[in-house]
N, C-alpha and C positions, 0 to 999 in steps of 0.2 A: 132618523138620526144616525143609527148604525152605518149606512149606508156611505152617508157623507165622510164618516171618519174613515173610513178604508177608501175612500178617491184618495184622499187627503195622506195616507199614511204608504200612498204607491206614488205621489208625486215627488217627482226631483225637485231642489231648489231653482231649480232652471224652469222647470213646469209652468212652477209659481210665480215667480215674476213676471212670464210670459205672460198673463193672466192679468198683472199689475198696470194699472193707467194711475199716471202721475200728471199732475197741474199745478198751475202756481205762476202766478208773476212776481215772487218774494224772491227777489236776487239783488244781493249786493257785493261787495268786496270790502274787505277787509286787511288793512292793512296791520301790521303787526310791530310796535316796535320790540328792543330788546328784554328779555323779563317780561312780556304784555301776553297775553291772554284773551280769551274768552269761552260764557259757558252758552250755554241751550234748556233750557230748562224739558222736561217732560211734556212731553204731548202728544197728540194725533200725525202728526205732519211727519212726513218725511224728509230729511237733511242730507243735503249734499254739499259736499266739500271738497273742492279740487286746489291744490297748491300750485300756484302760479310762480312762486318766486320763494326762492327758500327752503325753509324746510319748517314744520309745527307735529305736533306728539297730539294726536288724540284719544283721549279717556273717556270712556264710557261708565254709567255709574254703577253696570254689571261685572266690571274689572276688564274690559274686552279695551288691549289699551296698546297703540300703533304707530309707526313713526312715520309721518307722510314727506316725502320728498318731493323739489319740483315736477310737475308732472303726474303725480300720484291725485287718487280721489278716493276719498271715504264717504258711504251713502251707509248712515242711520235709521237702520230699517223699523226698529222697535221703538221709537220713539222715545225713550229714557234719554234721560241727562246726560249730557257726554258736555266735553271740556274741549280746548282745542288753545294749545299753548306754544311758546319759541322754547319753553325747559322748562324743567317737571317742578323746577320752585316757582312758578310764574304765577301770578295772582290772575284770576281770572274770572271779573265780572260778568253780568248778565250782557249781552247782545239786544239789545231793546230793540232793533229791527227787527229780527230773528223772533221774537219773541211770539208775535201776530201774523197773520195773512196781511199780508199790502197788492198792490195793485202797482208799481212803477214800470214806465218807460226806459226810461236809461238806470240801470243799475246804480245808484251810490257808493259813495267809498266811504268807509266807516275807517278812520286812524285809531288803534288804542294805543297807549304807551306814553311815555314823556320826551323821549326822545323824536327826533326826528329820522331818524334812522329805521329803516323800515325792512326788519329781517324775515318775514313773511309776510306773502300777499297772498292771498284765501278768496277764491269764486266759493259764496253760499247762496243756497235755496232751499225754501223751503217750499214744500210741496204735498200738495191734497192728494192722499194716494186714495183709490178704490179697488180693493181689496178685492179676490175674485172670492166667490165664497166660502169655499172651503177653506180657507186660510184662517189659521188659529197666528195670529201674529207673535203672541209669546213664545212659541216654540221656533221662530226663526233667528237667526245668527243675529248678533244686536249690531254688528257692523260686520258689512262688505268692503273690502278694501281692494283696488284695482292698481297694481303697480307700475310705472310707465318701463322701470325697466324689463319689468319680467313682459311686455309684449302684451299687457291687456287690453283689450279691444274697448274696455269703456276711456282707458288710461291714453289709447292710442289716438282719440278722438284730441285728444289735447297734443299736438306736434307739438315742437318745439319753435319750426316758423309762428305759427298760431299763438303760442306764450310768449314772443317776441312783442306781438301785437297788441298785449293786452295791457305794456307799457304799468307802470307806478302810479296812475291814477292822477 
């Protein structure tokens, strides 16, 4: 056991992930209207969330809490409750997609809000991670966030021709 915690305590977070295989067919979109919301509850799964259109504030229920812009993605490594709203008075219920593993084809689009006006569109997934073994999951960052402006290569993968594409559902 000794052993294992000194591999574990000379890897980088780069190490780590490297190590990480992620699965999942649980993708949907999410459209946002004004004041609308939503949350994630606690679990196993790993969540990813890229903003396609807009802009949404993610909260995590560790205080780890970020402003995502088009282009931008936040990957939920810890599995805690995290929120994901258009402004920080936003009510924001459960994601009942989100909630399970599914199995879809074409992605759905999940509207919350009253309006029709749609100030955030959000790609989410959830996904089965397997863990390499050394990895003590509590002790990693509870959210990764990839900026598009700052040049991130996970951020980068989302062009701008490409969010063009991915149209209002």
């Amino acid at each position: 056991m000794p052993r294992i915690a000194s591999i574990a305590d000379t890897r980088t977070l780069s190490d780590l992930l490297s190590g990480l295989e992620l699965r999942g067919q649980s993708w949907c979109y999410t459209n946002l209207g004004p004041h609308a919301g939503f949350s994630v509850p606690p679990g196993e799964a790993v969540l990813f969330h890229a903003v396609l259109h807009g802009s949404a504030r993610i909260a995590c229920a560790s205080g780890e809490v970020a402003v995502l812009e088009k282009g931008d993605v936040a990957v939920v490594l810890s599995g805690e409750a995290h929120a994901l709203r258009t402004s920080p008075e936003s009510e924001a219920s459960t994601h009942e997609f989100l909630r399970e593993d599914r199995a879809v084809d074409i992605p759905p689009t999940v509207m919350l809000g009253n309006s029709g006006t749609v100030c955030a569109r959000v790609l989410s997934g959830r996904l089965r991670p397997n863990w390499p073994g050394e990895v003590c999951r509590s002790t990693l960052p509870p959210l990764l966030r990839f900026r598009q402006e700052d040049g991130d290569p996970v951020a980068a993968l989302l062009r701008p021709e490409a969010l063009a594409l991915s149209g209002m559902g």
